[in-house]
N, C-alpha and C positions, 0 to 999 in steps of 0.2 A: 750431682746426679751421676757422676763419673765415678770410678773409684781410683786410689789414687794407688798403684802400686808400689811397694814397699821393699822386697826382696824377693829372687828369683832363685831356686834349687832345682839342682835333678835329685828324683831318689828314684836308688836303683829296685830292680823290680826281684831281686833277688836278695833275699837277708843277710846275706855272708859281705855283703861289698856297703859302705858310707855314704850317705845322702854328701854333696857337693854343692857351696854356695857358691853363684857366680856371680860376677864382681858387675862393675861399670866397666873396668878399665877392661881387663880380658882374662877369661879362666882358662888355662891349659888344663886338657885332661885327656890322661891316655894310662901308661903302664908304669904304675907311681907305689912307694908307700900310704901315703893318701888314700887312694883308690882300693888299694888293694889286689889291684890286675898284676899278675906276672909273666903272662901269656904273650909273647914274642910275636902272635899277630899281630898284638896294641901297641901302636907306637908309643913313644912316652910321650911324647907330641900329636896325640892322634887326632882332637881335636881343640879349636880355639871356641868359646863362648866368649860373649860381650852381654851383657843386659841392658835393654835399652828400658829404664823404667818411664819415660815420658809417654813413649808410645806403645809400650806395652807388649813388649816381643823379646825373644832372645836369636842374637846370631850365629850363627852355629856354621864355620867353615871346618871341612875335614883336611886334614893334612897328614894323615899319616900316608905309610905305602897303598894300605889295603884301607881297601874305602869303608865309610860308616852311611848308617843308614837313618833316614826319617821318615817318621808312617809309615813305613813300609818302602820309600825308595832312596835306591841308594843318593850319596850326594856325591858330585862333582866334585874334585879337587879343587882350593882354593877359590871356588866358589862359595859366596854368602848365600845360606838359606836363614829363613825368620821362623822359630819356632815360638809357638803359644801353650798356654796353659792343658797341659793333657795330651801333648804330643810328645813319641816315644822316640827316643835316639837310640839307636843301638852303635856302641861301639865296635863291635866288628860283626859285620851281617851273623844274626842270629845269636849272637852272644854282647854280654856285658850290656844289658837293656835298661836305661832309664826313663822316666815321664819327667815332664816338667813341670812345677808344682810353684805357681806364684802366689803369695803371701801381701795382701792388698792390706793398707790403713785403714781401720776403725770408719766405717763411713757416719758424716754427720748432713746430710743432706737430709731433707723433710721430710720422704717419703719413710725414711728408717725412725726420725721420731715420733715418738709415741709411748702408750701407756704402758709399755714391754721395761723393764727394771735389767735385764739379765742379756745380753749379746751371744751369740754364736759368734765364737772365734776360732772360725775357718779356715781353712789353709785354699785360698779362694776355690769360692764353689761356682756351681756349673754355668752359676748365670753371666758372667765374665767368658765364658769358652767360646772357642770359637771353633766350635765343633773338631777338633784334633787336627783342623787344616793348618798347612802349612803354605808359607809364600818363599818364595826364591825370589833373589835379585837377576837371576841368570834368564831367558827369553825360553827356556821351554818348560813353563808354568802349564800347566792344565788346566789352571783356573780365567 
């Protein structure tokens, strides 16, 4: 019934810059060849990502000087926020803007078998989202 997710990417929202996979263990990403950022805002270190695929989120601490932003707010230094499917990171407020785009396993659960021969392969769609909200480990949550 669940899906089981597979691998987690930012891609950026801008065509000049590289989709980024992020790992299990920790993605750095800031102001890299990789990346393609050169802009001495971006830290080369600006942020850490971790993918947690059991539970279905990505961690997302800011560490550069100048802070990055989710949804729309900024984040706390070395604070963990948890970002989901279709939530926007921007590496430096209003610039360097990704979405997070999770890639779930082929589901075999009963409700997907059937008379259907041919699969949509997705790059997980909307029914996994969790509406672009975000959760923080940090105590001033809005939710």
């Amino acid at each position: 019934m669940s899906k089981i997710l597979k691998e987690c990417v930012i891609k950026p929202l801008s065509p000049e810059y590289l989709p980024i996979r992020i790992n299990t263990e920790q993605t750095m990403v800031g102001r890299s060849p990789e990346t393609q950022i050169q802009d001495e805002l971006c830290s080369r270190k600006q942020v850490c990502l971790k993918a947690n695929l059991e539970q279905g989120y990505v961690l997302v601490k800011s560490l550069g000087l100048n802070p990055s932003v989710l949804n729309g707010k900024e984040l706390k230094r070395n604070i963990g926020y948890e970002a989901v499917h279709g939530d926007i990171l921007e590496l430096v407020p209003g610039m360097y803007k990704y979405v997070f785009d999770f890639i779930y396993e082929p589901s075999t659960s009963e409700e997907e078998k059937g008379p259907q021969t041919s699969k949509k392969s997705s790059s997980a769609s909307s029914s996994g989202n969790r509406s672009g909200s975000s959760r923080t480990n940090a105590s001033s949550t809005s939710n």
